[in-house]
C-alpha positions as a printed Julia matrix, in Angstrom:
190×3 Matrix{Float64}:
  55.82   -3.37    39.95
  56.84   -2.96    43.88
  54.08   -4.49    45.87
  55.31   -3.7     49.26
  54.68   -0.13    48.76
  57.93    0.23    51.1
  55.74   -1.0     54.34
  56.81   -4.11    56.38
  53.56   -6.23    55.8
  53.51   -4.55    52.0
  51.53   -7.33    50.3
  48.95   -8.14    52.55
  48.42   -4.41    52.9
  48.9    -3.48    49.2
  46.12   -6.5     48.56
  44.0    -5.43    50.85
  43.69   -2.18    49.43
  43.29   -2.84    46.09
  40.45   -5.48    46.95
  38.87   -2.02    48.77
  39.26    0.0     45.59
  37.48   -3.06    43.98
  34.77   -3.7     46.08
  34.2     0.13    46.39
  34.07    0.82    42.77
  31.76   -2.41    42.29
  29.43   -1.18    44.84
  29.7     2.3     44.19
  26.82    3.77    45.82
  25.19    0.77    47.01
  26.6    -0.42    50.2
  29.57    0.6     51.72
  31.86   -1.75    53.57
  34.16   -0.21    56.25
  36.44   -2.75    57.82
  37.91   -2.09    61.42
  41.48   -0.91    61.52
  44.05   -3.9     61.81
  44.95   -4.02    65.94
  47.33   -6.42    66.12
  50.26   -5.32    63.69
  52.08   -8.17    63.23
  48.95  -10.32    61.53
  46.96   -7.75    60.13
  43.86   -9.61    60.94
  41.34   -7.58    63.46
  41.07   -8.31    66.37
  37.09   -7.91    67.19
  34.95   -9.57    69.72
  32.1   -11.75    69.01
  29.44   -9.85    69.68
  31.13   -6.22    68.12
  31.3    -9.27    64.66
  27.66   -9.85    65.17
  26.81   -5.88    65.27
  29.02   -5.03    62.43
  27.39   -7.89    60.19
  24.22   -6.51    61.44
  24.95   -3.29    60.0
  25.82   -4.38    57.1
  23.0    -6.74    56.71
  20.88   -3.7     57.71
  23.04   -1.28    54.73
  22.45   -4.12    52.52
  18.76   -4.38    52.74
  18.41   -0.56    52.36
  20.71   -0.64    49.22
  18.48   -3.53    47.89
  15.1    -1.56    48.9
  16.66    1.23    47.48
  17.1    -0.47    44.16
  13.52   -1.95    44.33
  12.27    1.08    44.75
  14.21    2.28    41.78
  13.54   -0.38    39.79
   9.56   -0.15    40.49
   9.62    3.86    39.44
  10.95    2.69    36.17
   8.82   -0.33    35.72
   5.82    2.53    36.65
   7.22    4.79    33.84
   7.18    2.14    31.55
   3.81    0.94    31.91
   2.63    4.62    31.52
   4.83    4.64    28.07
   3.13    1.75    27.06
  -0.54    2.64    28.04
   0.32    6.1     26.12
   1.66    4.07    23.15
  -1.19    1.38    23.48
  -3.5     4.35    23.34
  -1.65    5.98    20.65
  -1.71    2.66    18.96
  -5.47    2.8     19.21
  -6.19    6.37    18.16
  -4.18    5.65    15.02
  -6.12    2.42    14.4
  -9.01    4.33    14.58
  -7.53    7.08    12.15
  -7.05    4.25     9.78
 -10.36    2.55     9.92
 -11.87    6.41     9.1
  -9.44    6.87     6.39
  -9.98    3.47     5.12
 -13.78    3.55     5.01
 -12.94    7.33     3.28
 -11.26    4.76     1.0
 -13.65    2.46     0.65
 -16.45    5.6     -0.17
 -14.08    6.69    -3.09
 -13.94    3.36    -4.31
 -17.33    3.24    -4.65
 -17.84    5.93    -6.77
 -14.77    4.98    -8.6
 -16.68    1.68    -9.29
 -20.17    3.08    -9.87
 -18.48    5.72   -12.52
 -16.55    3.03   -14.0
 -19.9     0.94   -14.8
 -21.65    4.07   -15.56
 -18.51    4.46   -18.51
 -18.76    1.0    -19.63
 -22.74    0.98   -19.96
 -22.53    4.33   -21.81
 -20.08    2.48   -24.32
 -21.95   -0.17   -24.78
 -24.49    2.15   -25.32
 -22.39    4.16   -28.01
 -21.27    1.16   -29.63
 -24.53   -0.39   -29.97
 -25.95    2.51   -31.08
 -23.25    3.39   -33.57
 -23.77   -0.38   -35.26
 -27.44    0.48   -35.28
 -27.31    3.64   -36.99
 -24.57    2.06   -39.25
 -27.38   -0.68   -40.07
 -30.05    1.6    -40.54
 -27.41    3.61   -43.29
 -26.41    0.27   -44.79
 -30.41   -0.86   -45.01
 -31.35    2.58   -46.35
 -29.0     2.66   -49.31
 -29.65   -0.68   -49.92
 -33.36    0.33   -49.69
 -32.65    3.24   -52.19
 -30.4     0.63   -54.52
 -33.54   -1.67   -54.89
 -36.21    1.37   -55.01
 -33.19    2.46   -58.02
 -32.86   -0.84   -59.55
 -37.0    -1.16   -59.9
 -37.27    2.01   -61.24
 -34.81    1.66   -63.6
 -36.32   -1.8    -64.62
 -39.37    0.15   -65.03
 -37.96    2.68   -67.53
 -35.67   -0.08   -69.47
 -39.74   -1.62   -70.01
 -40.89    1.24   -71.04
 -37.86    2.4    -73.69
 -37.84   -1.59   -74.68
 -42.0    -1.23   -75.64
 -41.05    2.02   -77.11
 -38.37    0.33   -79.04
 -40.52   -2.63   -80.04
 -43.19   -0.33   -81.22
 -40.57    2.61   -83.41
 -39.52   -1.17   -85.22
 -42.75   -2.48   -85.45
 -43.27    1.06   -87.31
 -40.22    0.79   -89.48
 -40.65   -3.0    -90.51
 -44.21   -1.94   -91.81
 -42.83    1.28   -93.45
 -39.98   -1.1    -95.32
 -42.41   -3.65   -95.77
 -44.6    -1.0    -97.81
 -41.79    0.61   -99.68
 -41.03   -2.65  -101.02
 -44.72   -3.42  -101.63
 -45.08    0.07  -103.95
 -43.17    0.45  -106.97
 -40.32    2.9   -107.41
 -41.26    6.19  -108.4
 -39.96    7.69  -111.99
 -37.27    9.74  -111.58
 -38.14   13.57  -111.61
 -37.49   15.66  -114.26
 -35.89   18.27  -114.54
């Protein structure tokens, strides 16, 4: 790397420019210091007066403080854009929060119907079922009903064949008793 850039006073001067090139691209924009050209060449080192140091400081005091308003102004547009992003999104936020509390009492409408047709269902099965043990009950109790109803009848006609009974052998015993009683009959002739 040459640093004397072929010049007498090459380092100071290659130094100084690079710390330029620095401080430019740093402040790029911003504020832009312009330093006198060197008078005396064997230093390097300006040779100003007191009060022309003073003014130049003042000027860049005064370049400084625009730069600085400049970037406060800057900075207080954005900070104004963002609080009018966030009052949109706030109010977004809000609109949809109030979408939601619509759609959720929309919800809360369809769960009540749900509900009310659910314990409409399970009343009507109860319903059913009761009904269907009823009318099983009421089968059950009417063929039982027709068993006994069956059973007395029957009784009633086993009394009557058993009277029937007793009376055809009361009839026989007296018909054997007078066969025996009367003497047997010649034979027939021929």
């Amino acid at each position: 790397m040459n640093l004397t850039d072929g010049e007498e006073n090459g380092p100071v001067l290659w130094a100084t420019s690079k710390l330029k090139a620095v401080i430019s691209d740093a402040t790029a924009g911003y504020v832009t210091i312009e330093l006198p050209a060197p008078q005396n060449p064997d230093t390097n080192v300006p040779s100003m007066t007191r009060e022309e140091l003073e003014a130049h400081l003042k000027a860049q005091s005064a370049q400084t403080d625009a730069a600085i308003a400049r970037q406060n102004g800057a900075v207080d547009a954005q900070l104004g854009r963002f609080e009018e992003r966030m009052d949109q999104a706030i109010g977004e936020m809000r609109r949809d929060r109030g979408d939601a509390k619509a759609e959720m009492e929309g919800l809360r409408g369809e769960f009540r119907s749900t509900r009310m047709t659910f314990i409409v269902t399970a009343i009507a099965s109860v319903i059913a079922i009761v009904g269907g043990i009823a009318a099983f009950n009421a089968t059950v109790l009417s063929n039982m009903v027709a068993s006994f109803e069956s059973g007395k009848s029957t009784m009633q006609s086993i009394n009557d064949t058993t009277k029937r009974l007793e009376a055809l052998q009361g009839r026989l015993e007296a018909q054997a008793e007078r066969a025996v009683a009367q003497p047997p009959a010649p034979p027939a002739s021929r």
